[in-house]
Kinemage of the C-alpha trace (Angstrom):
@kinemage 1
@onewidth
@group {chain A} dominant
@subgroup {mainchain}
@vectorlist {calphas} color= white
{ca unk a 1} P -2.053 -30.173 -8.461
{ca unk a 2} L -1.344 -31.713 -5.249
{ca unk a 3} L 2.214 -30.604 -3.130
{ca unk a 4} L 4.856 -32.295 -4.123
{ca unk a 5} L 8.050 -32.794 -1.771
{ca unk a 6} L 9.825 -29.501 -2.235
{ca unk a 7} L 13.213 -28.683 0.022
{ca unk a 8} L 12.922 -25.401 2.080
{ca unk a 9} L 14.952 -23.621 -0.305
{ca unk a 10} L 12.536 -24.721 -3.013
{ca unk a 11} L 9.871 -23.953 -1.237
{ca unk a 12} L 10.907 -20.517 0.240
{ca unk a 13} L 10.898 -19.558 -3.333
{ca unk a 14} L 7.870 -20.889 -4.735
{ca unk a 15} L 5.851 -19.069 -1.900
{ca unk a 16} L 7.972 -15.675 -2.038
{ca unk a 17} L 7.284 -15.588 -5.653
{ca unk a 18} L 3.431 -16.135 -5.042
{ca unk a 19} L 3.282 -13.020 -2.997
{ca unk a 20} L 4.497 -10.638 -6.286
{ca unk a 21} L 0.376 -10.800 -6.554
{ca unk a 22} L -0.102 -9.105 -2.724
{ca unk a 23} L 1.793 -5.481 -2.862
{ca unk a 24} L 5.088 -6.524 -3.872
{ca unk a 25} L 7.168 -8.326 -6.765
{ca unk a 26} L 8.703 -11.928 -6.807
{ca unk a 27} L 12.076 -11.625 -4.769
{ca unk a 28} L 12.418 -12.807 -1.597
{ca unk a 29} L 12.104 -8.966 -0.154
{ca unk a 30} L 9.929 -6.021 -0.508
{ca unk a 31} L 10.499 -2.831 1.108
{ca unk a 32} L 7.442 -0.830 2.785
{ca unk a 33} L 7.386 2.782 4.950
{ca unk a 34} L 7.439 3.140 8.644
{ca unk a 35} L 5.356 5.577 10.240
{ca unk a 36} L 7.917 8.088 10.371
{ca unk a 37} L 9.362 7.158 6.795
{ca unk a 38} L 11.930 5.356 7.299
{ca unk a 39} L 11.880 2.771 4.406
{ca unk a 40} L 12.389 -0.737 5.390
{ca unk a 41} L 13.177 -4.492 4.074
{ca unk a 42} L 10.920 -7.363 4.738
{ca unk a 43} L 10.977 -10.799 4.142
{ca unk a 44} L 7.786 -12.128 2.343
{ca unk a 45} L 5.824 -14.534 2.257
{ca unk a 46} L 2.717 -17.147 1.576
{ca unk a 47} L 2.437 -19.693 4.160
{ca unk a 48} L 1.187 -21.352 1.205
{ca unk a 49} L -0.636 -21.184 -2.142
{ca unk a 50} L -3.413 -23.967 -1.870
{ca unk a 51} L -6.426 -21.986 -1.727
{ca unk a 52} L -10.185 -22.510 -1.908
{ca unk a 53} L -11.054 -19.450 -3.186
{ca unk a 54} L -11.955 -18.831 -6.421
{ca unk a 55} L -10.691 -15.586 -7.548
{ca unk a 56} L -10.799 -15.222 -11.190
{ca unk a 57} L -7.550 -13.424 -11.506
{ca unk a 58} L -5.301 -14.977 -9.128
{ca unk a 59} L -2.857 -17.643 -10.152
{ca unk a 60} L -3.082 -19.585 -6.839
{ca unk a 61} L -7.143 -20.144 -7.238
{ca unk a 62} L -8.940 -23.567 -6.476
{ca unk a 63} L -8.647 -25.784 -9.002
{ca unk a 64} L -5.654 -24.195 -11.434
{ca unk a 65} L -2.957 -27.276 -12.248
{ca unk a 66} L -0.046 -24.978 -10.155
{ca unk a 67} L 2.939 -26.268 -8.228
{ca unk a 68} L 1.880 -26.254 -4.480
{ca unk a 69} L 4.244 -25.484 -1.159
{ca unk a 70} L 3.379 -24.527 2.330
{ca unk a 71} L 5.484 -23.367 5.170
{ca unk a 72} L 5.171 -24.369 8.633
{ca unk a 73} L 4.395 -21.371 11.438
{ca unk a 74} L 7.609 -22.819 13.116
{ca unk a 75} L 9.819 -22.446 9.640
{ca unk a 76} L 8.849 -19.215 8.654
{ca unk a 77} L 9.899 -17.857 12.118
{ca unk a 78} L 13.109 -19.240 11.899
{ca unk a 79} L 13.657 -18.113 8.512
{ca unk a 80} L 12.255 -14.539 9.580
{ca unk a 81} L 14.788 -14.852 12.703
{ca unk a 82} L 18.116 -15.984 10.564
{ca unk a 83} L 17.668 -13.345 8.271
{ca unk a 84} L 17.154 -9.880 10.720
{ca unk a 85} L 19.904 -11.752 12.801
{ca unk a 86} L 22.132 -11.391 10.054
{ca unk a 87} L 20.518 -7.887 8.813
{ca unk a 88} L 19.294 -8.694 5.438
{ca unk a 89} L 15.593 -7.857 6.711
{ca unk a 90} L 13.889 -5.805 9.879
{ca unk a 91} L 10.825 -7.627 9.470
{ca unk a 92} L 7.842 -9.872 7.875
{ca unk a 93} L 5.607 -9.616 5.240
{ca unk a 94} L 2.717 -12.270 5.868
{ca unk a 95} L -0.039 -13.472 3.571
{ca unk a 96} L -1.794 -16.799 2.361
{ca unk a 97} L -4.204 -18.383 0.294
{ca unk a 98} L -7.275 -19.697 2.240
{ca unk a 99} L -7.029 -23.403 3.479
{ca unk a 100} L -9.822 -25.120 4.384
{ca unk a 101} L -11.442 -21.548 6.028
{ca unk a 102} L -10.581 -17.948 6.710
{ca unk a 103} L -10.487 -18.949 10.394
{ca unk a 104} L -8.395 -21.827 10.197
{ca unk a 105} L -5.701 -19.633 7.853
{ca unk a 106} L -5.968 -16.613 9.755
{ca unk a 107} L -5.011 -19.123 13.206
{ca unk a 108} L -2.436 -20.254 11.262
{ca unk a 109} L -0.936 -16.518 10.709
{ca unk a 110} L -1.582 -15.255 14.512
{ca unk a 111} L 0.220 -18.385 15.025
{ca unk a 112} L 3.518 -17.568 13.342
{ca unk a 113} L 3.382 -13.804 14.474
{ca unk a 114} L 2.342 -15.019 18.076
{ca unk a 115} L 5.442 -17.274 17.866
{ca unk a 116} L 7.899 -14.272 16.557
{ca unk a 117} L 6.600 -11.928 19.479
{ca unk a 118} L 6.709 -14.164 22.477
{ca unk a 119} L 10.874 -15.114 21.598
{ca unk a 120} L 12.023 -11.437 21.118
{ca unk a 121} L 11.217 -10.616 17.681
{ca unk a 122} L 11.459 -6.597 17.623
{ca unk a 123} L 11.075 -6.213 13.783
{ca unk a 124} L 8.349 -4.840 12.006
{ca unk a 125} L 5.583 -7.416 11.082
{ca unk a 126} L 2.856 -6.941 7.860
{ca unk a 127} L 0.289 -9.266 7.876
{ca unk a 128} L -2.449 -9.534 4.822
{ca unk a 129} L -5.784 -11.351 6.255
{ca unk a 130} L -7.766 -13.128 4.286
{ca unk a 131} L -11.783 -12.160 3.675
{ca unk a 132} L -13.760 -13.349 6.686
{ca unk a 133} L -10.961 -13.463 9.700
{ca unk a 134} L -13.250 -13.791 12.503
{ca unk a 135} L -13.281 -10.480 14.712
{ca unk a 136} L -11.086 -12.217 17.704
{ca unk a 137} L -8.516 -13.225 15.571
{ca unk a 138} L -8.080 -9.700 14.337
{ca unk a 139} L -8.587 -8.892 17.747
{ca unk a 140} L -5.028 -10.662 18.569
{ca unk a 141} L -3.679 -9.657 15.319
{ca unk a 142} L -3.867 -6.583 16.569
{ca unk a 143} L -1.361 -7.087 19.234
{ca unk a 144} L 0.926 -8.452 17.732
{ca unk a 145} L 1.121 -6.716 13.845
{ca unk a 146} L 2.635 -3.114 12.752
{ca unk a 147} L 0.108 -3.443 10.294
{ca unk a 148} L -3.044 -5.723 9.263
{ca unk a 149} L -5.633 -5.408 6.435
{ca unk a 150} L -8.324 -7.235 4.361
{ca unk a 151} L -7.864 -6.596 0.588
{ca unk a 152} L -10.642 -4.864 -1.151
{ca unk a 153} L -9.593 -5.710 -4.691
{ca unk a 154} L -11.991 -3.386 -6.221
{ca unk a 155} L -14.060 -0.458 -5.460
{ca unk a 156} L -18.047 -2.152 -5.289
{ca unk a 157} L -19.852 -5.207 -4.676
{ca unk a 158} L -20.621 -5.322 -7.753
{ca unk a 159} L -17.549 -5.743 -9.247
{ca unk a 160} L -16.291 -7.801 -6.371
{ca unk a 161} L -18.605 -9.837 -7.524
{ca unk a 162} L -17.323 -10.549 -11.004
{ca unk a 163} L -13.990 -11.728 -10.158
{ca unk a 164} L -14.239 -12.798 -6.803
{ca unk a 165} L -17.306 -15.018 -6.754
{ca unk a 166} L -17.112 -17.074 -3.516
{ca unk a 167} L -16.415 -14.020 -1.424
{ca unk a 168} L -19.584 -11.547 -0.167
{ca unk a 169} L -17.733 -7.671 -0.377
{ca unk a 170} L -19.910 -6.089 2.619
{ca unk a 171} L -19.594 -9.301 4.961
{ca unk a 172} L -16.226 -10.745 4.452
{ca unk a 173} L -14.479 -7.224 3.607
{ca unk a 174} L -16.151 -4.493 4.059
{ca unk a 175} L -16.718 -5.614 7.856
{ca unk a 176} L -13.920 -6.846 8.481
{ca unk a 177} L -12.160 -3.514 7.419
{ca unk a 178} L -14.285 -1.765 10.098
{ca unk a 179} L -13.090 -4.807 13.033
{ca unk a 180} L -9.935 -3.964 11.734
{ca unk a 181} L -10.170 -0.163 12.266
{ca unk a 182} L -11.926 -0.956 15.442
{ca unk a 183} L -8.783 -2.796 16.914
{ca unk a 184} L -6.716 -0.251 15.507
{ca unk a 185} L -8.920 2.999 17.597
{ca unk a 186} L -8.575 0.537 20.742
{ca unk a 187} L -5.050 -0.017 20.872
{ca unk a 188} L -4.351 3.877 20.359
{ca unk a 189} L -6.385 3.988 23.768
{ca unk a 190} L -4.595 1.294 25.352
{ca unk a 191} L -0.728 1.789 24.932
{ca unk a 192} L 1.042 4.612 25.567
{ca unk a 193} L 3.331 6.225 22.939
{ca unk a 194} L 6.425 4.002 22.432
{ca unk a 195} L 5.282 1.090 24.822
{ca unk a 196} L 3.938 -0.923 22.562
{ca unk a 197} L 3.030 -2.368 19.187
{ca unk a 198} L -0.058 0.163 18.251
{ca unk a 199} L -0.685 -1.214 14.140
{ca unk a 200} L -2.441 0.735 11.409
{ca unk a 201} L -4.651 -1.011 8.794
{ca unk a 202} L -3.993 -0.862 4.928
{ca unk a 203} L -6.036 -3.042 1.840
{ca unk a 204} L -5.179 -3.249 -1.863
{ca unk a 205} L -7.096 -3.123 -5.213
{ca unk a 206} L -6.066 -4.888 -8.398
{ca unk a 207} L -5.875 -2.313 -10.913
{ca unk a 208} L -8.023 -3.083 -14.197
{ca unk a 209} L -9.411 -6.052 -13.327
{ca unk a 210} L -12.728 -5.305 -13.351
{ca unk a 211} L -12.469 -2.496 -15.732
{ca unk a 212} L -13.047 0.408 -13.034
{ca unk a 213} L -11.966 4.099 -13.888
{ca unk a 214} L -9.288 5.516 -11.357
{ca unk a 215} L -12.345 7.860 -10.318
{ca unk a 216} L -13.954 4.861 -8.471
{ca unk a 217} L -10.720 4.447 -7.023
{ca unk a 218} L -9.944 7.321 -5.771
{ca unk a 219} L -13.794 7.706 -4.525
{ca unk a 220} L -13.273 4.715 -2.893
{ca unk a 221} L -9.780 5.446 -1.175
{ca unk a 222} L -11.528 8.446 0.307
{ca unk a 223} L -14.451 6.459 1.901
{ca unk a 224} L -12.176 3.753 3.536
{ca unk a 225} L -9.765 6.743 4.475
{ca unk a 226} L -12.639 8.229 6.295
{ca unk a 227} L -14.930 5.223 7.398
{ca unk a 228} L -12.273 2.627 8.168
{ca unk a 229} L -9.329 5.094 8.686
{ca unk a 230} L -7.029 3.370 5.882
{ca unk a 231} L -3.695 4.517 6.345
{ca unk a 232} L -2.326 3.542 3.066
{ca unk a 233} L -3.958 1.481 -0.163
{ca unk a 234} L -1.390 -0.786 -1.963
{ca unk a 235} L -2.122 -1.301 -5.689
{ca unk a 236} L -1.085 -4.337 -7.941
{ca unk a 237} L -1.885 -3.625 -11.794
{ca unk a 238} L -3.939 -6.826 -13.391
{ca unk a 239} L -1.473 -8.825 -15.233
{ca unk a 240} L -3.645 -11.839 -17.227
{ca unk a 241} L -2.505 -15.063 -15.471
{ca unk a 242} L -2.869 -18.534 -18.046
{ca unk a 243} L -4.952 -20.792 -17.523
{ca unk a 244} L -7.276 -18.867 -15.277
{ca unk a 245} L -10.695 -17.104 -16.189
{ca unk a 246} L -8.744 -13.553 -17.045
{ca unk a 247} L -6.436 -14.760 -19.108
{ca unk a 248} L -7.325 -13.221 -22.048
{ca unk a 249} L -8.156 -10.012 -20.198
{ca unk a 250} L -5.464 -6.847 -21.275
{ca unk a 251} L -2.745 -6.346 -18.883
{ca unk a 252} L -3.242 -3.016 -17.056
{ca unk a 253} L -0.186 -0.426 -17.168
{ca unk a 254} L 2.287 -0.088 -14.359
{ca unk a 255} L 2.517 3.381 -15.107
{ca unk a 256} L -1.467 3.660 -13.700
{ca unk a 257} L -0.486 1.768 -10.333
{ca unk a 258} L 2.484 4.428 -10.421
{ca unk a 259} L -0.388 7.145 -10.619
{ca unk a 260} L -2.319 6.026 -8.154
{ca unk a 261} L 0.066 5.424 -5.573
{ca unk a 262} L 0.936 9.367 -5.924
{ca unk a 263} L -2.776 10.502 -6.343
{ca unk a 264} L -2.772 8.381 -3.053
{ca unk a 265} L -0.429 10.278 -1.265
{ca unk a 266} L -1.830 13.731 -2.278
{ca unk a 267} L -4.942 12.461 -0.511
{ca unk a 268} L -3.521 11.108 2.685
{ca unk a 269} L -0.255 13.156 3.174
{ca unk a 270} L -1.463 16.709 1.670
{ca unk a 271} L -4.962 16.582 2.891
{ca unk a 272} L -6.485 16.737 -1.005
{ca unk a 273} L -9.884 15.031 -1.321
{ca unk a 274} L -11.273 13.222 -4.643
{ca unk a 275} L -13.546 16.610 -5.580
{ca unk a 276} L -10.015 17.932 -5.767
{ca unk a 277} L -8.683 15.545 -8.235
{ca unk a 278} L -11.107 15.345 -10.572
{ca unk a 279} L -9.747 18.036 -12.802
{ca unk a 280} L -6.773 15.827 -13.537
{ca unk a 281} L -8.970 13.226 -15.017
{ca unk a 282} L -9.089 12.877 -18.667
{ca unk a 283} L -13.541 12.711 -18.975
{ca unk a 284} L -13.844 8.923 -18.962
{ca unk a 285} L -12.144 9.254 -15.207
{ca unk a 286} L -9.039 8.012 -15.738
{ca unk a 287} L -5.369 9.534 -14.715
{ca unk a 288} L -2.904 10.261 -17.178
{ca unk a 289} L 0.321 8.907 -17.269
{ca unk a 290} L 2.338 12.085 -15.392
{ca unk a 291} L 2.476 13.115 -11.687
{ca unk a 292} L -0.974 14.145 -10.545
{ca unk a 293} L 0.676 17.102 -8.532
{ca unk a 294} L 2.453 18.489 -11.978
{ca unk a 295} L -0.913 18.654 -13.219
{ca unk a 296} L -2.057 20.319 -11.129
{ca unk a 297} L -0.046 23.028 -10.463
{ca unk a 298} L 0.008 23.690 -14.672
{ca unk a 299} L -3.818 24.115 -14.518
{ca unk a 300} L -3.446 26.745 -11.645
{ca unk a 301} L -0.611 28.565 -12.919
{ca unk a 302} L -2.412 31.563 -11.276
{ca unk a 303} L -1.029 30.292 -8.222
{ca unk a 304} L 2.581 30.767 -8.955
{ca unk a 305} L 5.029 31.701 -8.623
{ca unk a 306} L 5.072 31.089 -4.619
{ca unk a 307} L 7.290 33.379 -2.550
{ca unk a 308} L 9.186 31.001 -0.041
{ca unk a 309} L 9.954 33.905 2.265
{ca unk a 310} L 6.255 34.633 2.301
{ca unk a 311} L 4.222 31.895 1.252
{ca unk a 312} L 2.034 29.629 3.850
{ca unk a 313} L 2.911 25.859 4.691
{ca unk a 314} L -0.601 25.695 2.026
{ca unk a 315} L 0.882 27.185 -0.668
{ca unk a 316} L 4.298 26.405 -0.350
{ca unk a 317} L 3.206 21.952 -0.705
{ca unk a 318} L 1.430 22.994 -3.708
{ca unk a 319} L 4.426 23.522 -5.130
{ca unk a 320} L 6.121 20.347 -7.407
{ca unk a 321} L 9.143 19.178 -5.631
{ca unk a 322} L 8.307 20.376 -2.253
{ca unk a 323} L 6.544 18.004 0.293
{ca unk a 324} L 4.976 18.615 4.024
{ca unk a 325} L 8.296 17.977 5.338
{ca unk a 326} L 10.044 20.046 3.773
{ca unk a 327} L 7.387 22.865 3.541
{ca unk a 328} L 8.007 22.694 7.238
{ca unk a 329} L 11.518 23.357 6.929
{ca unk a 330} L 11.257 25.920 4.707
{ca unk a 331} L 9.195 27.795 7.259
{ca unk a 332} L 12.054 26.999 10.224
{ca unk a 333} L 14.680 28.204 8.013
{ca unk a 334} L 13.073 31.607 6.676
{ca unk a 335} L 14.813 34.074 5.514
{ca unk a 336} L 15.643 31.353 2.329
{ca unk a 337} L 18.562 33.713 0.866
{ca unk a 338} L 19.610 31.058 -2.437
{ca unk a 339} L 18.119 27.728 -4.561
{ca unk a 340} L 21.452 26.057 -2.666
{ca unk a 341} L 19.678 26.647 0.484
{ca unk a 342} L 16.500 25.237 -0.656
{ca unk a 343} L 18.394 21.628 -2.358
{ca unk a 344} L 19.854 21.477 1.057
{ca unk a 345} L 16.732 21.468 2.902
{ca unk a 346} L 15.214 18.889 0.404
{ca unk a 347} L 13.277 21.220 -2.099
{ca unk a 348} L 13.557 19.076 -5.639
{ca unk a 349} L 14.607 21.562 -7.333
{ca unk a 350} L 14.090 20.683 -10.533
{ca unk a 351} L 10.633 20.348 -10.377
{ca unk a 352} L 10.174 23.268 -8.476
{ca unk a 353} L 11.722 26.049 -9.367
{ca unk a 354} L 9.417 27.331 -12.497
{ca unk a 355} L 7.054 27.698 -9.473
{ca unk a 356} L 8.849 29.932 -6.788
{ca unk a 357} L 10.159 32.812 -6.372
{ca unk a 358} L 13.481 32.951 -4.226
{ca unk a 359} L 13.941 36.939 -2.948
{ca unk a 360} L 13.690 38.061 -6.499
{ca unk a 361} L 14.334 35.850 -8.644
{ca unk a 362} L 12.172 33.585 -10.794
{ca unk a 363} L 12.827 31.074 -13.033
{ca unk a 364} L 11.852 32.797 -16.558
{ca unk a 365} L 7.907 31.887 -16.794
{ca unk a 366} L 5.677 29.066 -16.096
{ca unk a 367} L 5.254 28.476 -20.168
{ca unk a 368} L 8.638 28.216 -20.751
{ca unk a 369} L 8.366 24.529 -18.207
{ca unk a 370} L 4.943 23.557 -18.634
């Protein structure tokens, strides 16, 4: 279906509701985490949903009968602009579908971010590329963009190509994740700390689309974390969309994209690695539907319970309900004389205290909470 005239309000909303298919769900705002955690509000967006791809999942593809809007480069900064001027947002969230090319599209995005950057914009900019960016366009990306990535929707070429046919997985992502990374090195060696814009790349799988184990996943996760220096992978859980090739596929759980997103963290935040995990997995590879880290502390109960007053910064983030930031504090505010002192500092105590041991006193036993 062709685009119809749609007013900007109309349109706004059309195109913030395609994007509930690229990291985040159908309002006009998603939220995402700073470098140093701070969780912020973006405004999102497609500059449109025509696309020539082919995607057999995605409810924008070539050739579905779907209601069609664009946005101009020039409206979507002045939309981005009205709302951080009157605080609803502190930055963008950019993606597309593919018109015409990847190089044309991607032009199109520099253009908008290029635009927001050379009148002032401060806030934080996100911008999703699309499979085959050329490598100067990511080049200038890079200059502009907190933080850029190509999507990987799945784990293999081989799987890429069963539901994205019209793409090639080691040519239009794979390399384009390592330009990406490349830019990303290069700017760390260009500005100095808190004079400029230095970005960090991120991609995204569709959960259950093409029937992959969370194994592969978390395989996977560890070779882009180490070849291509991924920061952070987004998930979006396959959710059958009519009138497209997966339509009759089965809907994959949110609770799974829950699970990954914390297996994801263990990985990037505590330092765990996939050989790690794998005890977690039920034996056809797949997580089960309760925090990775709780599971893992109940099939090492040998480990517990941890001394705070005694305990290394290793031991203590094993712990459920205590992070690396506030395993740090713990070991700044040693002696830890009370459970008050630890909820105060950030400990979750619920979680944790089966597993520690606070001067004496221990929670009755680990079988009484696990």
């Amino acid at each position: 279906m062709g685009e119809k005239y749609f007013s900007l309000e109309e349109r706004m909303r059309i195109l913030s509701a395609g994007t509930k298919y690229d990291s985040c769900n159908s309002t006009t705002t998603c939220h995402t985490f700073t470098p140093d955690g701070r969780c912020i509000q973006l405004y999102k967006t497609l500059m449109t949903n025509r696309c020539s791809g082919e995607c057999l999942y995605c409810p924008n593809r070539c050739g579905r009968d779907a209601t069609r809007a664009s946005l101009s480069a020039e409206e979507i900064a002045k939309i981005t602009w009205d709302f951080y001027r009157r605080n609803a947002i502190e930055g963008l969230f950019l993606s597309s579908g593919i018109v015409g090319d990847p190089e044309h599209t991607a032009q199109k995005q520099l253009d908008v971010i290029k635009g927001l950057r050379d009148s002032g914009f401060p806030g934080y900019i996100h911008v999703r590329l699309m499979p085959g960016t050329p490598r100067d366009i990511i080049r200038e990306v890079s200059l502009y963009a907190n933080k850029f990535g190509i999507n990987a929707e799945t784990t293999c070429r081989s799987r890429y190509e069963e539901i994205c046919p019209n793409f090639d997985y080691d040519n239009d992502i794979l390399r384009r994740m390592s330009w990406t990374y490349e830019n990303v090195k290069r700017r760390r060696t260009e500005v100095r700390y808190g004079e400029g814009i230095v970005g960090s790349n991120d991609t995204q799988f569709v959960v259950g689309a093409s029937g992959e184990p969370d194994l592969e996943i978390i395989s996977t996760i560890e070779h882009f974390m180490g070849e291509y220096g991924l920061r952070r992978p987004f998930f979006m859980s396959f959710d059958p969309v009519p009138d497209t090739p997966l339509s009759s596929g089965q809907a994959s759980p949110l609770w799974r994209e829950a699970r990954l997103y914390q297996t994801s963290y263990l990985m990037k935040d505590y330092g765990l690695k996939c050989k790690d995990l794998e005890p977690v997995l039920n034996d056809n590879g797949f997580l089960p539907d309760e925090d990775p880290k709780m599971v893992m502390a109940r099939l090492n109960k040998d480990l517990f319970p941890v001394d705070v007053n005694s305990a290394s910064y290793d031991d203590l983030i094993k712990v459920p309900g205590i992070g690396p930031r506030t395993a740090n504090q713990i070991l700044r505010c040693r002696p830890i004389l009370n459970y008050v002192q630890l909820s105060n500092i950030g400990v979750v105590l619920k979680r944790a205290r089966p597993f520690i041991k606070v001067g004496n006193k221990v929670q009755a036993n680990l079988e009484a909470f696990t």
